[in-house]
C-alpha positions in Angstrom: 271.0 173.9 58.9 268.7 175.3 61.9 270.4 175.9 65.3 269.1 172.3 67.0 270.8 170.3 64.1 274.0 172.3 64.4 274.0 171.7 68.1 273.1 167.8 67.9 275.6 167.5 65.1 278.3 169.4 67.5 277.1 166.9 70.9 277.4 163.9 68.0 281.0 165.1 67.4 282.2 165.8 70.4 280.9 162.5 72.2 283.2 160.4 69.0 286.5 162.6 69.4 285.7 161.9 73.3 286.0 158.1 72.4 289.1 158.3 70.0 291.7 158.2 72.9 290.4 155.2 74.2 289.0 153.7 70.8 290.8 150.4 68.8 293.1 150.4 65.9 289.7 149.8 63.6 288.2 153.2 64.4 291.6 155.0 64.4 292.1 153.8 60.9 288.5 155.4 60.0 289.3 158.4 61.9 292.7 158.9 60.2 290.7 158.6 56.8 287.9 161.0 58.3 290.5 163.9 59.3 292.4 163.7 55.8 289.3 164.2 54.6 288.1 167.2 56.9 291.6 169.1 56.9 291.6 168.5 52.3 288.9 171.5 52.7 290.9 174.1 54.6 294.1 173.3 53.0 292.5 173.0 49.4 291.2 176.4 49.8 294.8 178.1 51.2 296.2 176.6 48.1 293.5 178.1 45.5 293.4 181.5 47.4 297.7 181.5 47.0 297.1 180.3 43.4 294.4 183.5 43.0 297.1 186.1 44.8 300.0 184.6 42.8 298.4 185.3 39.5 296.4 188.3 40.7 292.9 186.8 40.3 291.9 187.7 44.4 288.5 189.2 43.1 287.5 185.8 41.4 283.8 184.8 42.5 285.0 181.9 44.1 287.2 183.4 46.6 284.9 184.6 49.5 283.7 181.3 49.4 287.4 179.5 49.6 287.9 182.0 52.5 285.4 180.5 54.3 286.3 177.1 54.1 289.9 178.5 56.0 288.3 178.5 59.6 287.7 174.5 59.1 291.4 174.5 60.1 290.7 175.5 63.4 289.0 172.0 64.1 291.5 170.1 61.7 294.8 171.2 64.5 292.3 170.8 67.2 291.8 167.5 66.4 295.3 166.1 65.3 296.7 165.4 68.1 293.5 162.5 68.5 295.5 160.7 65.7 297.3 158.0 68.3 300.0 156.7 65.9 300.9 154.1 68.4 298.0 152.0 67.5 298.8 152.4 64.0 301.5 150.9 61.4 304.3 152.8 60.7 307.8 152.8 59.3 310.7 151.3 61.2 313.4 154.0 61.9 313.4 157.2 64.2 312.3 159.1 62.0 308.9 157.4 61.4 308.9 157.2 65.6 304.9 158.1 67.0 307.2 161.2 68.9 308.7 162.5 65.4 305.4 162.4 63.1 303.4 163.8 65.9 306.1 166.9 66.2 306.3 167.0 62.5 302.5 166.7 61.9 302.2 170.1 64.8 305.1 171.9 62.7 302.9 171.1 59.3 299.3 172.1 60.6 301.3 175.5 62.1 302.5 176.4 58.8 299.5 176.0 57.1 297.6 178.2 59.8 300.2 180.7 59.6 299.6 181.1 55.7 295.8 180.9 56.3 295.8 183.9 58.6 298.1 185.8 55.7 295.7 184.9 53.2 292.1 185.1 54.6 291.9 188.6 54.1 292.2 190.1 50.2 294.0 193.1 49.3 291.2 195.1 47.4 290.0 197.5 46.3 294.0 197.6 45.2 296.5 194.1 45.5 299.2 195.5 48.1 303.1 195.2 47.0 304.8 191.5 46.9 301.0 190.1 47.2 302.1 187.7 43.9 305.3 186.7 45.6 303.8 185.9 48.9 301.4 183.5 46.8 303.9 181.8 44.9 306.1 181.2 47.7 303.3 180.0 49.7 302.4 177.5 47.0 306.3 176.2 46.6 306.2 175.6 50.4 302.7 174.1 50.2 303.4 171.5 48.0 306.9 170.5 50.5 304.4 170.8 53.4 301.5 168.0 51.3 304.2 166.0 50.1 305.7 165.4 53.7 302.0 165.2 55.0 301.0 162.4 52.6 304.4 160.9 53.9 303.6 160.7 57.6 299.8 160.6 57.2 299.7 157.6 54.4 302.6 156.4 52.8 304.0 155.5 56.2 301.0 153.5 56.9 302.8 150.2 54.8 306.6 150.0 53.8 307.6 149.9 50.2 303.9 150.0 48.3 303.5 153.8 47.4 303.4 155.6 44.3 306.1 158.5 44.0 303.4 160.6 43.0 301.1 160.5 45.9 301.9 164.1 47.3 300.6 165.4 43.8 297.6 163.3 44.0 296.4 164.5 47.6 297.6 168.0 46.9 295.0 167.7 43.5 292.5 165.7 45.9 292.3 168.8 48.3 292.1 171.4 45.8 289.1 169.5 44.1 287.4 169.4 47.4 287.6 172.7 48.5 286.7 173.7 45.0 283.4 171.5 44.9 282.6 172.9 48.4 282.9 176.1 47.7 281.0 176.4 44.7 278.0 174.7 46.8 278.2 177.5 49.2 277.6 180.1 46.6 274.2 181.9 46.7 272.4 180.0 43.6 272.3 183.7 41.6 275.7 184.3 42.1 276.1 180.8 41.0 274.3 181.1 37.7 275.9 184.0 37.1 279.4 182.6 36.5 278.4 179.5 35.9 281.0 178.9 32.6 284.3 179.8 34.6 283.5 178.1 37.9 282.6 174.8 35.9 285.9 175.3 34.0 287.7 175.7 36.9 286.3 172.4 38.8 287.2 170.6 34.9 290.4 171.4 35.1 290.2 169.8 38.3 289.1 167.0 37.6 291.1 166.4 34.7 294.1 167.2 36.8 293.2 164.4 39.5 292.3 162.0 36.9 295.7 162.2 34.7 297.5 162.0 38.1 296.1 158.9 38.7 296.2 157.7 35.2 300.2 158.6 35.1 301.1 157.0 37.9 298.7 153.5 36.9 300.8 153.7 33.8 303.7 153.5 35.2 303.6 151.1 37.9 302.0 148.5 34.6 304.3 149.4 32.0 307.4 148.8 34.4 306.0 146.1 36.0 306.9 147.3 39.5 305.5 144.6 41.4 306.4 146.6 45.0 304.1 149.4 43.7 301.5 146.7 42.1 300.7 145.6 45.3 299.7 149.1 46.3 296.9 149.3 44.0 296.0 145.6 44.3 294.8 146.5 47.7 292.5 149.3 46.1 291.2 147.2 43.4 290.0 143.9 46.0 286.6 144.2 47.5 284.4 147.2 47.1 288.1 148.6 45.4 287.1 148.0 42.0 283.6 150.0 41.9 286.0 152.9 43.7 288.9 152.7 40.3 285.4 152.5 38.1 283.8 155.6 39.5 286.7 158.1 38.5 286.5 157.4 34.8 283.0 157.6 35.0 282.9 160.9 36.5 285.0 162.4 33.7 282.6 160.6 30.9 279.6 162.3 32.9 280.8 165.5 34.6 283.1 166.8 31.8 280.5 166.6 28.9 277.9 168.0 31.0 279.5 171.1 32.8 280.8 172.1 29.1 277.7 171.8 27.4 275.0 172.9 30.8 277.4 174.6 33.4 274.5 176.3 34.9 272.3 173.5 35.1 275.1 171.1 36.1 277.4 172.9 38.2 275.7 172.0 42.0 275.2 168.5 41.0 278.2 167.7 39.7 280.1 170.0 42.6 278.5 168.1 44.9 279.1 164.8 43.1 282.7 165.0 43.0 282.9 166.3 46.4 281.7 163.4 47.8 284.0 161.4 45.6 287.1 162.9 47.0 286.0 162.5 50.3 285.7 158.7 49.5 289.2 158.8 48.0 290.8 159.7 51.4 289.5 156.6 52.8 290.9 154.6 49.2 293.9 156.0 49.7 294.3 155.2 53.8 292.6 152.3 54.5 293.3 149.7 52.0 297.2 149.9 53.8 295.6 149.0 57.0 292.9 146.8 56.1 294.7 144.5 52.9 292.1 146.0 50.6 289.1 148.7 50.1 285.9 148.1 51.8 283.6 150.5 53.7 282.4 149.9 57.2 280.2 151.1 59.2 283.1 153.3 61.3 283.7 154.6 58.2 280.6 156.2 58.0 280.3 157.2 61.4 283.4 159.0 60.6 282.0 160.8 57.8 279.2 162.1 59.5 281.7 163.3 62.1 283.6 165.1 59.2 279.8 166.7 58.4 278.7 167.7 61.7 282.1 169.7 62.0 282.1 171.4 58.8 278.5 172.4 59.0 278.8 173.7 62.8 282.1 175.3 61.5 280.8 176.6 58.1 277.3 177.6 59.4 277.5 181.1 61.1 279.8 182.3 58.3 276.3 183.1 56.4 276.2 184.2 52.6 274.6 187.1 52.7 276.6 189.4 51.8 277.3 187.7 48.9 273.6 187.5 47.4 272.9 190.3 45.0 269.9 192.4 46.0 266.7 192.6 44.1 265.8 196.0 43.6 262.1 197.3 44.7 
C-alpha cells in the first residue's frame, strides 16, 4: 500500500469514528462487530506469542510477524470508548450498567496492553529466567480476560440465548485471525520456506474453531435447550445459513489442501480463513441485535474501516528485515 492510499484510507477512518458519537443504534451494532473484529488481531497475536514463550518456541518463523500485529492495539483502546452502550441492549442489573462495562471494558483493554508491551520484545539470543511462567500465566489470565470480554461485548447483547462456550470460541476466533494475518505478512521466501509447519499450525486452528462450534451445536440439539436454540436460530435465518455452510466447507477445502500443497496453498487459504473470521464477528454480534444474520451495507463500511486501520497501522512496520538476501 503506497503513501496516498494509506493516507485516504486513514482520512476514510477518521471521518466514520468522527460520526460514531452521533451515529444510530444500526451503525453502532456494525461498529461493535467491526472493532471485535479489529482488536481479534492484536489480542490473537498476545495469545500465540505467550503460547511460543510458555513452551519456549519464541524463535518460531511466525513470531516477528505476530509481533507486529501487537501495535493494532493501540487503535483497538483508542477506539473503545466510541462503543456507546447506551444505544445498545444490554442486561438488566448493575452490573451490566453502560458505567460498569465501559470501566470493565478500560480495565480489560489495559491488561492486555500491559502483557503486549511484556511480550513484544523476545528474549534471544538466550530465553531470560521465568520467561515460560510469564507465558503461562499470561495465557491463564487471558482466557479470564476473553471470557469476560465475550461477556460484556456479546453475550450481554440478548438475555438468556448464549452458548456456555462462547469465550472459547472468540478466544479460538482471534487466534485464527492473527494467525492467517500473520502468515500473509511473511515475505513469500520466508513463506515457502516453512511452509509445512505454518500450514499445520493454522490446521490446528481451524480444527480447533470448528470442533468448538461443533461441541457446543451438539449440545444445545441433543439437550434440546430451546433458550440456547434460539441463539443459533437467529444465525441460521437470512444470509445465516450460507454463514453455518461455509465453516464445514472450509475444513473439506483448506484441510486437504494445506496437507497435501502447504506451499502452494498456504496464502490462499490464510487469507481465506481470515476473512471468514472476520465475518464470524459480525455472526456472532449482530444476529442478537438484528433477530437474525444478514449483511448490510454499514457492515461493510465497517469492514473497510477495520482495513484502512490495520493497513495504516501495519504498513510502516516493513518486512525487510525478514527477507533473506540473495547473495551476488
Amino acid at each position: 500500500m503506497n503513501r496516498p492510499a494509506i493516507l485516504l484510507a486513514s482520512l476514510l477512518v477518521v471521518a466514520v469514528l468522527l460520526c460514531l458519537p452521533f451515529a444510530g443504534p444500526v451503525m453502532l451494532q456494525s461498529w461493535l462487530a467491526a472493532w471485535l473484529a479489529l482488536s481479534a488481531l492484536p489480542v490473537g497475536a498476545l495469545a500465540m506469542l505467550m503460547a511460543l514463550a510458555a513452551t519456549g518456541a519464541e524463535d518460531h518463523p511466525l513470531a516477528g510477524s505476530l509481533r507486529r500485529l501487537l501495535p493494532l492495539m493501540i487503535p483497538s483502546a483508542l477506539t473503545a470508548p466510541l462503543l456507546e452502550r447506551r444505544a445498545l441492549p444490554t442486561l438488566p442489573g448493575a452490573w451490566f450498567a453502560p458505567e460498569a462495562l465501559l470501566v470493565r471494558e478500560g480495565l480489560v483493554l489495559l491488561a492486555w496492553c500491559l502483557l503486549a508491551v511484556v511480550f513484544f520484545r523476545t528474549s534471544r539470543p538466550s530465553p531470560r529466567p521465568g520467561r515460560r511462567f510469564a507465558g503461562t500465566i499470561g495465557l491463564l489470565l487471558h482466557v479470564a480476560l476473553v471470557t469476560l470480554a465475550a461477556t460484556d461485548w456479546i453475550a450481554s447483547l440478548r438475555p438468556g440465548l448464549v452458548p456456555a462456550g462462547l469465550g472459547l470460541m472468540l478466544l479460538s476466533a482471534q487466534a485464527g485471525a492473527a494467525v492467517s494475518l500473520a502468515i500473509l505478512l511473511l515475505p513469500p521466501a520466508r513463506r515457502r520456506q516453512h511452509a509445512g509447519p505454518l500450514a499445520g499450525l493454522l490446521m490446528l486452528l481451524l480444527a480447533a474453531w470448528a470442533f468448538l462450534h461443533f461441541t457446543q451445536y451438539l449440545i444445545v440439539w441433543s439437550a434440546n435447550l430451546p433458550r440456547e436454540a434460539g441463539w443459533y436460530l437467529a444465525r441460521t435465518s437470512g444470509t445465516g445459513l450460507a454463514m453455518q455452510a461455509l465453516l464445514p466447507a472450509a475444513l473439506v477445502v483448506a484441510i486437504p489442501a494445506l496437507a497435501l500443497r502447504p506451499a502452494r496453498a498456504l496464502a490462499p487459504c490464510a487469507a481465506a480463513l481470515l476473512a471468514l473470521h472476520v465475518l464470524g464477528m459480525f455472526w456472532l454480534v449482530t444476529p442478537s441485535l438484528r433477530g437474525r444474520f444478514v449483511v448490510i451495507p454499514l457492515d461493510l463500511a465497517g469492514m473497510l474501516v477495520i482495513a484502512g486501520l490495520a493497513g495504516a497501522t501495519l504498513t510502516p512496520a516493513g518486512d525487510r528485515r525478514e527477507t533473506p538476501r540473495v547473495p551476488a
